[in-house]
TORKOL-4160 file (C-alpha; in steps of 0.2 Angstrom, whole numbers, padded with zeros to 4 digits, m for minus):
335
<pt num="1" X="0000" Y="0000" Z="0000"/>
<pt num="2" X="0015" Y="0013" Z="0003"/>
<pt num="3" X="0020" Y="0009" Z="m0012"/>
<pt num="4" X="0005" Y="0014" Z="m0022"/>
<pt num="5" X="0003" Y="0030" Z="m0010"/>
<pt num="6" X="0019" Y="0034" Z="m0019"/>
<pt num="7" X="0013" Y="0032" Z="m0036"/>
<pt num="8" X="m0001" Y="0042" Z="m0030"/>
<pt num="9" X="0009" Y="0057" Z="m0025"/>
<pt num="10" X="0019" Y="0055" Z="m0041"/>
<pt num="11" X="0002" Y="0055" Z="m0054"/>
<pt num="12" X="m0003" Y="0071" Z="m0043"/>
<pt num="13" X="0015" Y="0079" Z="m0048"/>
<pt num="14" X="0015" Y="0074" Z="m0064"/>
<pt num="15" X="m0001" Y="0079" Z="m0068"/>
<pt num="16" X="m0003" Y="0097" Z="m0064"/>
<pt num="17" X="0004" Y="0105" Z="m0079"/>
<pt num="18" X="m0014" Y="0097" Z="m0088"/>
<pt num="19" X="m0024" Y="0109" Z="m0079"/>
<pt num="20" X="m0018" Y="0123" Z="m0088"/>
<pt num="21" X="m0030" Y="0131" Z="m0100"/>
<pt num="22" X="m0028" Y="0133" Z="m0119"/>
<pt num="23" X="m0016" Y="0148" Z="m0121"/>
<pt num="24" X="m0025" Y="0163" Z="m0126"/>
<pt num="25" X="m0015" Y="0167" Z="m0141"/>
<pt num="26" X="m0021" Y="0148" Z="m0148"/>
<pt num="27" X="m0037" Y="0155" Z="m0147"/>
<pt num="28" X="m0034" Y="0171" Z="m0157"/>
<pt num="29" X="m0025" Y="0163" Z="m0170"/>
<pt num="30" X="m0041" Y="0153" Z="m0172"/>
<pt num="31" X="m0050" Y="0167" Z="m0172"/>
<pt num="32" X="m0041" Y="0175" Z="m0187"/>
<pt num="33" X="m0041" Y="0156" Z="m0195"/>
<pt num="34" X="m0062" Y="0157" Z="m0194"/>
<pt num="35" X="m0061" Y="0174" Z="m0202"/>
<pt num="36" X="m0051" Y="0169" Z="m0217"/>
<pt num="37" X="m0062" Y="0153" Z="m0219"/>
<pt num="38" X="m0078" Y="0165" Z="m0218"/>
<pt num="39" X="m0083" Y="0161" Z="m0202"/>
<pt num="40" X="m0084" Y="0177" Z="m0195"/>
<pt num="41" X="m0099" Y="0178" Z="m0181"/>
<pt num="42" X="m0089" Y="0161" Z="m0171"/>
<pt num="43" X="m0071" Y="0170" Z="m0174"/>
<pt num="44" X="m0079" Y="0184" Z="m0165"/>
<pt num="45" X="m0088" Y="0176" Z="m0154"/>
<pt num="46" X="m0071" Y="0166" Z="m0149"/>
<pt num="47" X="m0061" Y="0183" Z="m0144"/>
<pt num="48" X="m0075" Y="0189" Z="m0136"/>
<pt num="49" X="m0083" Y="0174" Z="m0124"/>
<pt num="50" X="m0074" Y="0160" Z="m0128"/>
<pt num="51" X="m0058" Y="0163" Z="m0116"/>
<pt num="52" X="m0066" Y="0159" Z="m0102"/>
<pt num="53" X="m0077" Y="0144" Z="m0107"/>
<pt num="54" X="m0059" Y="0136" Z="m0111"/>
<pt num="55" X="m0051" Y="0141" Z="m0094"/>
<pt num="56" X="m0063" Y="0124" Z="m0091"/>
<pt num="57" X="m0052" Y="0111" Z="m0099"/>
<pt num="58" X="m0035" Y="0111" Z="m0107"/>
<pt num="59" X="m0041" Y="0104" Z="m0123"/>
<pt num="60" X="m0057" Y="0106" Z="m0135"/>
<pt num="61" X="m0065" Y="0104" Z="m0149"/>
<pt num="62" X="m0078" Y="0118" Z="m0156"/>
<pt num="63" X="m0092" Y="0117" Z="m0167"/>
<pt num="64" X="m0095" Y="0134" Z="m0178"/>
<pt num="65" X="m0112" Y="0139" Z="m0184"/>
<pt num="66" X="m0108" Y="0146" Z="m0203"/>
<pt num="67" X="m0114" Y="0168" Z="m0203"/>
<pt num="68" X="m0127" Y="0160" Z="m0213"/>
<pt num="69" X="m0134" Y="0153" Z="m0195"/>
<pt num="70" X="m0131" Y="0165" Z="m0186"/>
<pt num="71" X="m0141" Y="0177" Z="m0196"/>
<pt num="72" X="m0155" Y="0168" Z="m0195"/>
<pt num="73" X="m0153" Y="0165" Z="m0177"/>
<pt num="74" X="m0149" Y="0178" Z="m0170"/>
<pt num="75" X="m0139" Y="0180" Z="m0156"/>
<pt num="76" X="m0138" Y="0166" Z="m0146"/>
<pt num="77" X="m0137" Y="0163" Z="m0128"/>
<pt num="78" X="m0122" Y="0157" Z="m0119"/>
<pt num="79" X="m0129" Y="0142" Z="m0114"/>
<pt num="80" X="m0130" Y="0139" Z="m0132"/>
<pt num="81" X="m0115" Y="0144" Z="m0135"/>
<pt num="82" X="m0107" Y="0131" Z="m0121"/>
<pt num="83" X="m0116" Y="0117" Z="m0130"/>
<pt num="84" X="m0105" Y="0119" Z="m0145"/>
<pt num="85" X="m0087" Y="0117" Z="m0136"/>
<pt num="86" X="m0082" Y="0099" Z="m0133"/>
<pt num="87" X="m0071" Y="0097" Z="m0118"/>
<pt num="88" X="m0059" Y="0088" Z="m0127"/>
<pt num="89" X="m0048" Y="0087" Z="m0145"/>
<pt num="90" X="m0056" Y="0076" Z="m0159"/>
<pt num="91" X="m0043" Y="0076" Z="m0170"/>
<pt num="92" X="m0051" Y="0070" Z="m0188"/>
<pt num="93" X="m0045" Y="0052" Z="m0190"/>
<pt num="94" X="m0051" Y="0050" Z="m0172"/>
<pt num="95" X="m0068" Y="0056" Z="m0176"/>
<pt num="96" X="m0069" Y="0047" Z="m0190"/>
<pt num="97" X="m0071" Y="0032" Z="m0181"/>
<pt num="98" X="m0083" Y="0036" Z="m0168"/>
<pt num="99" X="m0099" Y="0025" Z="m0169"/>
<pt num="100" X="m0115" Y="0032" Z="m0169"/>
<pt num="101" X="m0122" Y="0035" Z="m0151"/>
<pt num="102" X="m0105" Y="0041" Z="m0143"/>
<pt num="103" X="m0108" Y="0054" Z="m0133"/>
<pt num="104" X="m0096" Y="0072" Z="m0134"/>
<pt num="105" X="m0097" Y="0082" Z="m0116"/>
<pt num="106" X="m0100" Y="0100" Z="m0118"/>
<pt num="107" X="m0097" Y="0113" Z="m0108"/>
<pt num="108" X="m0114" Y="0117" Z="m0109"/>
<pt num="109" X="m0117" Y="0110" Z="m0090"/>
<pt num="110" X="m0126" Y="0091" Z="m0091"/>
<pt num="111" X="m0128" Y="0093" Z="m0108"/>
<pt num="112" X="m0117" Y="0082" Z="m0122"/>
<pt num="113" X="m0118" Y="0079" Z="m0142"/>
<pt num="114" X="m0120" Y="0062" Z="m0150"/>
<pt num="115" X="m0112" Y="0055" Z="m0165"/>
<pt num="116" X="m0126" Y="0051" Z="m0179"/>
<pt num="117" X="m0115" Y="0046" Z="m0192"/>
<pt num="118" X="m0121" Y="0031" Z="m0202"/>
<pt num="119" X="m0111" Y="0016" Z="m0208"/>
<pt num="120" X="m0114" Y="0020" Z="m0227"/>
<pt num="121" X="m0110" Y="0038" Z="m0225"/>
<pt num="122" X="m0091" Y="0045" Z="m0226"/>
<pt num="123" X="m0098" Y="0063" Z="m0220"/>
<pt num="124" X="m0097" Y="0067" Z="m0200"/>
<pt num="125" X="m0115" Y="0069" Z="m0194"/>
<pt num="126" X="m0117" Y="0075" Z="m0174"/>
<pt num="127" X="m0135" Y="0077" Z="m0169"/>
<pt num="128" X="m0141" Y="0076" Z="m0185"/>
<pt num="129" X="m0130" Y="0089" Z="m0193"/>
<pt num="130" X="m0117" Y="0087" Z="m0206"/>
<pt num="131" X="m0098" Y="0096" Z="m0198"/>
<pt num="132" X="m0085" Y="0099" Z="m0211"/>
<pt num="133" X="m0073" Y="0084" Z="m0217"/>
<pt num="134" X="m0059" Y="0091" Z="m0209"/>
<pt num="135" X="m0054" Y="0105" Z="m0198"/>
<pt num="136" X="m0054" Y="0122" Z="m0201"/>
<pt num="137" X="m0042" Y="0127" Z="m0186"/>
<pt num="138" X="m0030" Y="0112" Z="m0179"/>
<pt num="139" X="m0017" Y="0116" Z="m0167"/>
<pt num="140" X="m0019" Y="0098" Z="m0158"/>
<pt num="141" X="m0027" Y="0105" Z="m0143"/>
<pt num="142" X="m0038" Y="0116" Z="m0150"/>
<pt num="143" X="m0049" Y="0111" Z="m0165"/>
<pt num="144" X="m0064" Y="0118" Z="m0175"/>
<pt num="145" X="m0078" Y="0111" Z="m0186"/>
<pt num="146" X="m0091" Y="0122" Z="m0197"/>
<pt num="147" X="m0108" Y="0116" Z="m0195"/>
<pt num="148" X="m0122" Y="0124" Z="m0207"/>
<pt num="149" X="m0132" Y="0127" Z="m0192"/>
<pt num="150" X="m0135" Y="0128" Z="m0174"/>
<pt num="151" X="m0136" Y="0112" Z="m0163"/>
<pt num="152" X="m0154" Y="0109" Z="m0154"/>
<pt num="153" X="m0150" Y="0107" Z="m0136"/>
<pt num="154" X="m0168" Y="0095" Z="m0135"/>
<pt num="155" X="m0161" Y="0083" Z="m0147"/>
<pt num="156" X="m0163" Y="0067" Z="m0144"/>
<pt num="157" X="m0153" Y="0050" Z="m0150"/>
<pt num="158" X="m0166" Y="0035" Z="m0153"/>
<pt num="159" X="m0155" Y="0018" Z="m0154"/>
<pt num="160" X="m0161" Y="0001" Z="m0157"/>
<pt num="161" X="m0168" Y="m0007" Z="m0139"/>
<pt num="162" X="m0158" Y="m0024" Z="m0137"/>
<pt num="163" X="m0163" Y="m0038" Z="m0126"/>
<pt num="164" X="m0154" Y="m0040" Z="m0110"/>
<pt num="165" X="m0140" Y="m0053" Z="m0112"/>
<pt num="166" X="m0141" Y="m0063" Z="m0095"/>
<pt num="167" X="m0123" Y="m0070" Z="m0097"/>
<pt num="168" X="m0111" Y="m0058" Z="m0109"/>
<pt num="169" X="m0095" Y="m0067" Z="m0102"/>
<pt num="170" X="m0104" Y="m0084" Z="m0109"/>
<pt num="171" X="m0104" Y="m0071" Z="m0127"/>
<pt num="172" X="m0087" Y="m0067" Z="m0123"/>
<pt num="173" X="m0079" Y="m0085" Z="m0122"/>
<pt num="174" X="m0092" Y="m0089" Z="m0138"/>
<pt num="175" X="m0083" Y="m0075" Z="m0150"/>
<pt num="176" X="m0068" Y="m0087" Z="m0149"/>
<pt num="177" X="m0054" Y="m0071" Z="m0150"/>
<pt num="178" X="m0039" Y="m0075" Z="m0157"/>
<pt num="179" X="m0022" Y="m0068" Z="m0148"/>
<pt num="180" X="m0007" Y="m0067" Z="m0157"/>
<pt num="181" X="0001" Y="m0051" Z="m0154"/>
<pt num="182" X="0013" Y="m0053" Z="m0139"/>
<pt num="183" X="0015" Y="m0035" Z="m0136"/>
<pt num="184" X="m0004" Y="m0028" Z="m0138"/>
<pt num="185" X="m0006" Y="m0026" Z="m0119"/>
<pt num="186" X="0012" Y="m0016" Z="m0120"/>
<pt num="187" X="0005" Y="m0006" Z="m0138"/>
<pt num="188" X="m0013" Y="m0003" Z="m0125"/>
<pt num="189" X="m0006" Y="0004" Z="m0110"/>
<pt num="190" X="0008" Y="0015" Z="m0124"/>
<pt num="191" X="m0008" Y="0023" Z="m0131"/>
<pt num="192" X="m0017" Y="0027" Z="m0112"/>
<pt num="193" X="m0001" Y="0035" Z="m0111"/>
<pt num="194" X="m0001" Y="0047" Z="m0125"/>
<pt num="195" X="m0020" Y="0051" Z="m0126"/>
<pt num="196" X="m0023" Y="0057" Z="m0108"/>
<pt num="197" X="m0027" Y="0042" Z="m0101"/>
<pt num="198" X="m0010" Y="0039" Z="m0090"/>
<pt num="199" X="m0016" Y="0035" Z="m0074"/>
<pt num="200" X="m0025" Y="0020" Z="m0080"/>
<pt num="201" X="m0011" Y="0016" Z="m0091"/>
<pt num="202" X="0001" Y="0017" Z="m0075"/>
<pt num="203" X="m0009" Y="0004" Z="m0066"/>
<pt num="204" X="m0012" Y="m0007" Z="m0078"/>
<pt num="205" X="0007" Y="m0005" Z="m0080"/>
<pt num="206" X="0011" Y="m0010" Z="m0064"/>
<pt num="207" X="m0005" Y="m0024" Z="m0060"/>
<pt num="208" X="m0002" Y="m0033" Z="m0076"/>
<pt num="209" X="0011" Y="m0044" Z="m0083"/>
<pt num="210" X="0004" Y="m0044" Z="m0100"/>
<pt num="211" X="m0002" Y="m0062" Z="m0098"/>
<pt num="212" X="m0021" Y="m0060" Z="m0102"/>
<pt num="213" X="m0034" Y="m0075" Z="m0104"/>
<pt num="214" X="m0039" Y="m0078" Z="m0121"/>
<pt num="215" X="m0055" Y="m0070" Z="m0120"/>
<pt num="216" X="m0045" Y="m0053" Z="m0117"/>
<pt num="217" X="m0049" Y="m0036" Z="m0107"/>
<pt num="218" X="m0061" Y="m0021" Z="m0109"/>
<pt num="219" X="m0056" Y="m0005" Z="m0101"/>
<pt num="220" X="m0067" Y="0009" Z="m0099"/>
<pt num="221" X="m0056" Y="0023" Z="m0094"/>
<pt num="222" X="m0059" Y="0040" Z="m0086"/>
<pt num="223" X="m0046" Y="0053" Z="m0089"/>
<pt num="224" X="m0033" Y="0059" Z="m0080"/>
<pt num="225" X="m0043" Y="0074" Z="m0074"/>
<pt num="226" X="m0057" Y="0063" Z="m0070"/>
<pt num="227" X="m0045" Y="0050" Z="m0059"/>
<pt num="228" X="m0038" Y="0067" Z="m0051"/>
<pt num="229" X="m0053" Y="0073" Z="m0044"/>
<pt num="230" X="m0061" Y="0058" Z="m0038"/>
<pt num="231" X="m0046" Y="0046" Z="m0033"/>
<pt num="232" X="m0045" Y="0053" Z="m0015"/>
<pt num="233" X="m0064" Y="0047" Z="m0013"/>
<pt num="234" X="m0057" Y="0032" Z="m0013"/>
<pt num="235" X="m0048" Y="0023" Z="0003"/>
<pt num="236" X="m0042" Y="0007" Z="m0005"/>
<pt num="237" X="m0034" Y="0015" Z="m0022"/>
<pt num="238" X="m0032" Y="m0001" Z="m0031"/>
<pt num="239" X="m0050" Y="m0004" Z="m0031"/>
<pt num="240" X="m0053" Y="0012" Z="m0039"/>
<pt num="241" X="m0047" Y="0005" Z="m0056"/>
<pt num="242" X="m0049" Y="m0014" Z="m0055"/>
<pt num="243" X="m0067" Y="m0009" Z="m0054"/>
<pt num="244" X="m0064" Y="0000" Z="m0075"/>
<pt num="245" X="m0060" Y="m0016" Z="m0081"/>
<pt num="246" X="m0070" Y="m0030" Z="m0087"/>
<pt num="247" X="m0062" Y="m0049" Z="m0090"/>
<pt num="248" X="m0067" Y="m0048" Z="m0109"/>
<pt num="249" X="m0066" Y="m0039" Z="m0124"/>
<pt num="250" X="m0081" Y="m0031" Z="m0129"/>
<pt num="251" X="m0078" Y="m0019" Z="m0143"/>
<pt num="252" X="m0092" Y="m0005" Z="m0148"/>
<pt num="253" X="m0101" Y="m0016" Z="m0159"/>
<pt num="254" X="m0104" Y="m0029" Z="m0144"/>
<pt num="255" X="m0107" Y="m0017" Z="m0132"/>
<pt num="256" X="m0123" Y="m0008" Z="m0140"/>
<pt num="257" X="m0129" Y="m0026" Z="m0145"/>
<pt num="258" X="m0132" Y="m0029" Z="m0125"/>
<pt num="259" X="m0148" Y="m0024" Z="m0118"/>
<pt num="260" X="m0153" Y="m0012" Z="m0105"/>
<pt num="261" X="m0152" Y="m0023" Z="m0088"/>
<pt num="262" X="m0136" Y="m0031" Z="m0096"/>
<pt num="263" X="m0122" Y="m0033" Z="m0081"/>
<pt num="264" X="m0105" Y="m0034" Z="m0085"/>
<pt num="265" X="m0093" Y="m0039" Z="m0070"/>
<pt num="266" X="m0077" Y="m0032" Z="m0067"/>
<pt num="267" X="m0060" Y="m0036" Z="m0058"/>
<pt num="268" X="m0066" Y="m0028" Z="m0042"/>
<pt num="269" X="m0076" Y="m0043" Z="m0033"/>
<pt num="270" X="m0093" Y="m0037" Z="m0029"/>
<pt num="271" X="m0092" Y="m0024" Z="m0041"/>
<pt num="272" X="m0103" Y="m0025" Z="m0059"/>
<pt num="273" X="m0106" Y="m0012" Z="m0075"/>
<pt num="274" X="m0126" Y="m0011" Z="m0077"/>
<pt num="275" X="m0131" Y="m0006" Z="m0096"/>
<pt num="276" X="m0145" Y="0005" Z="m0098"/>
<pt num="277" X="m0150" Y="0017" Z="m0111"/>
<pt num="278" X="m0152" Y="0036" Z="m0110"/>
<pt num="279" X="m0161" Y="0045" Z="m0127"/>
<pt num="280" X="m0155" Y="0030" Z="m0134"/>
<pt num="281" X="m0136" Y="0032" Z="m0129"/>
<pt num="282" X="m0128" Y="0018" Z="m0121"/>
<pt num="283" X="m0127" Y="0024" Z="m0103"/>
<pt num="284" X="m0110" Y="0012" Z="m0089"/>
<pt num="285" X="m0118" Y="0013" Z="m0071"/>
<pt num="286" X="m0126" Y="0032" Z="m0074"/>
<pt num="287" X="m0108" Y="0035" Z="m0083"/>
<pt num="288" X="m0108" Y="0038" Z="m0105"/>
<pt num="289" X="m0094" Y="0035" Z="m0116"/>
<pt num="290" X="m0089" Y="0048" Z="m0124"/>
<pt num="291" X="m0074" Y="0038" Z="m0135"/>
<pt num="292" X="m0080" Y="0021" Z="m0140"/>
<pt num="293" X="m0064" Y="0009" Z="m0147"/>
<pt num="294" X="m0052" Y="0024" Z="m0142"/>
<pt num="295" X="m0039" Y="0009" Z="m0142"/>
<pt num="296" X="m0042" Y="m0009" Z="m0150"/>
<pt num="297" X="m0031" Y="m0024" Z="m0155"/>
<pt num="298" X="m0031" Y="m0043" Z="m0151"/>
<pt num="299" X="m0030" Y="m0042" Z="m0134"/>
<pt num="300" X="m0038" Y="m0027" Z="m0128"/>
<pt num="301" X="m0051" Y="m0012" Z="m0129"/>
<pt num="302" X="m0051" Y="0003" Z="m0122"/>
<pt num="303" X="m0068" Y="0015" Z="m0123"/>
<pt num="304" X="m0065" Y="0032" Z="m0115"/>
<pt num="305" X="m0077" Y="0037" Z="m0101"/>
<pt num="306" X="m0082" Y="0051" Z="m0095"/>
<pt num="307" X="m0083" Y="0050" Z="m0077"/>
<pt num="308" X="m0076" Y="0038" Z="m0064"/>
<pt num="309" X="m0087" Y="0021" Z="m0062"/>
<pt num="310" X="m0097" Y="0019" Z="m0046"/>
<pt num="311" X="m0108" Y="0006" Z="m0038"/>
<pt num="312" X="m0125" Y="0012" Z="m0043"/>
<pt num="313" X="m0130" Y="0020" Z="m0025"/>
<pt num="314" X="m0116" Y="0032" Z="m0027"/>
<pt num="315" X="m0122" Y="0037" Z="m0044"/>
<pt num="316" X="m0136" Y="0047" Z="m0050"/>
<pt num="317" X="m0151" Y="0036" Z="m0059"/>
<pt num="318" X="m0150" Y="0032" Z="m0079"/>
<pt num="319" X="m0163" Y="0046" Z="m0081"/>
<pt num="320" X="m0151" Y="0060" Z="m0072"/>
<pt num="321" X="m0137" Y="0054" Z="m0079"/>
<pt num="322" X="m0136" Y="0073" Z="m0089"/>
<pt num="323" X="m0139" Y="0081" Z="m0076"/>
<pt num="324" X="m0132" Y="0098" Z="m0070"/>
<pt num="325" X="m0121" Y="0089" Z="m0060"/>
<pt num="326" X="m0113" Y="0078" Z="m0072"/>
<pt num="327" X="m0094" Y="0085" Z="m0076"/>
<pt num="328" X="m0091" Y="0090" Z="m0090"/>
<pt num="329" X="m0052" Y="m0019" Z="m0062"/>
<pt num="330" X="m0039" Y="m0034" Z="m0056"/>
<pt num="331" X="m0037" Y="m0049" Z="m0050"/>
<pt num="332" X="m0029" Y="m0051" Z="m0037"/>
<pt num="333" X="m0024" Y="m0065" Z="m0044"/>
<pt num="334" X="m0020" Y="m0076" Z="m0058"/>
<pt num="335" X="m0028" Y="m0069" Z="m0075"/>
């Protein structure tokens, strides 16, 4: 346990230069990038309101309305404004991949986007609106898409209700994985590390061997800023991330074919995943996933969450799970 206070006291070192906000003179340069591109009503609304919104997180993606929109708008509110600034970078290859139903946190307080793109379609679609194929301002921590028009704040996303799957680990062992790679788990925990997931990747690190079960892991990490805020709530630290990981990999596709009432159970004895649905977005134990498949190989997957997991009397209910106050797993033995 001293040992893992240590590495405690070390991730809360390490990670105070992420609290920083995007520099203002990243946020002037896009600016003068929206204007050139003929996006003049969001380049001015950045130099005018959009410093302090991004004083919230040190990354983000924004959505801007064309003039077009905002002319026939009119001026909108800052609520509306908020619920067009992700709280956090989407580069485009990265977005490309997002399935339908992944949920974006705004800074829109307890209010988050969903992906709508479909299968057949190459174009990007969130809530029902088409964003440009590729960014007009990309610095890597701050990025911009043009939308046609404003997003509605009541959408909502209708997925397919599924059946509850009484036994997913039976689902699991049935889908046969084949594991080849001897340094996927190594290639998992490298990504975590570079994509603002390193306090799970530096337990995973240290709790794992690389020797996983054929049936493989699933990993539904919060990010760093999440584990920083919530890991002191915590008394017995390791349980904080056994309780992340399931003993199977479920990628995006098998996840959204559970059905609500689904359990999944995890590396933390005693502790299970429920699956529910919220507006028809896959909701973990009250908590959405915001980066489906942000890592996949043979052996594991990682979906990125947007808040830590907790047992469901510590969590709101699925129906309050965007609520104002919503921000923004191993054995012990052998594996």
């Amino acid at each position: 346990m001293a040992s893992f206070h240590f590495f405690l006291s070390l991730l809360f070192i390490f990670f105070i230069p992420f609290s920083t906000a995007i520099p203002r003179e990243v946020i002037y340069d896009a600016a003068d990038v929206l204007t050139d591109a003929g996006y003049v009503s969001m380049s001015l609304t950045l130099e005018i309101i959009a410093e302090p919104l991004l004083e919230q997180s040190p990354s983000a993606t924004v959505f801007a309305p064309s003039d077009s929109a905002f002319k026939k708008y009119g001026q909108p509110s800052l609520d509306l404004l908020r619920f067009h600034f992700v709280m956090l970078p989407l580069p485009f290859q990265s977005f490309r991949r997002l399935p339908a139903g992944a949920k974006l946190p705004t800074m829109f307080t307890g209010q988050s986007l969903t992906v709508t793109t479909s299968p057949p379609d190459h174009a990007i679609s969130i809530n029902n609106i088409k964003v440009t194929p590729s960014p007009i301002y990309d610095d890597g921590i701050l990025l911009v898409y043009g939308i046609d028009r404003f997003f509605d704040t009541g959408y909502e996303y209708r997925g397919p209700n599924q059946r509850p799957n009484s036994n997913p680990i039976s689902s699991c062992t049935a889908m046969n994985r084949t594991m080849n790679s001897s340094n996927s788990f190594d290639q998992a925990v490298e990504m975590l590390k570079t994509s603002g997931y390193s306090a799970m990747a530096s337990f995973l690190g240290m709790q794992l061997s690389g020797d996983i079960s054929r049936n493989g892991i699933t990993v539904f990490a919060p990010t760093d800023v999440n584990v920083i805020n919530r890991i002191v709530e915590f008394q017995d630290y390791p349980s904080f991330f056994r309780r992340h990981v399931v003993p199977c990999k479920f990628v995006w596709d098998d996840l959204v074919n559970f059905g609500d009432g689904t359990v999944l159970p995890t590396f933390l004895e005693g502790f299970t995943i429920n699956i529910s649905r919220s507006g028809g977005v896959l909701i973990f134990n009250t908590v959405p996933v915001f980066f489906p498949n942000a890592f996949d190989n043979d052996r594991v997957v990682v979906h990125g969450v947007s808040d830590v997991l907790t047992v469901q009397d510590e969590a709101t209910t699925s129906s309050d799970v965007f609520s104002e106050d919503d921000q923004n797993v191993f054995d012990p033995g052998e594996f």
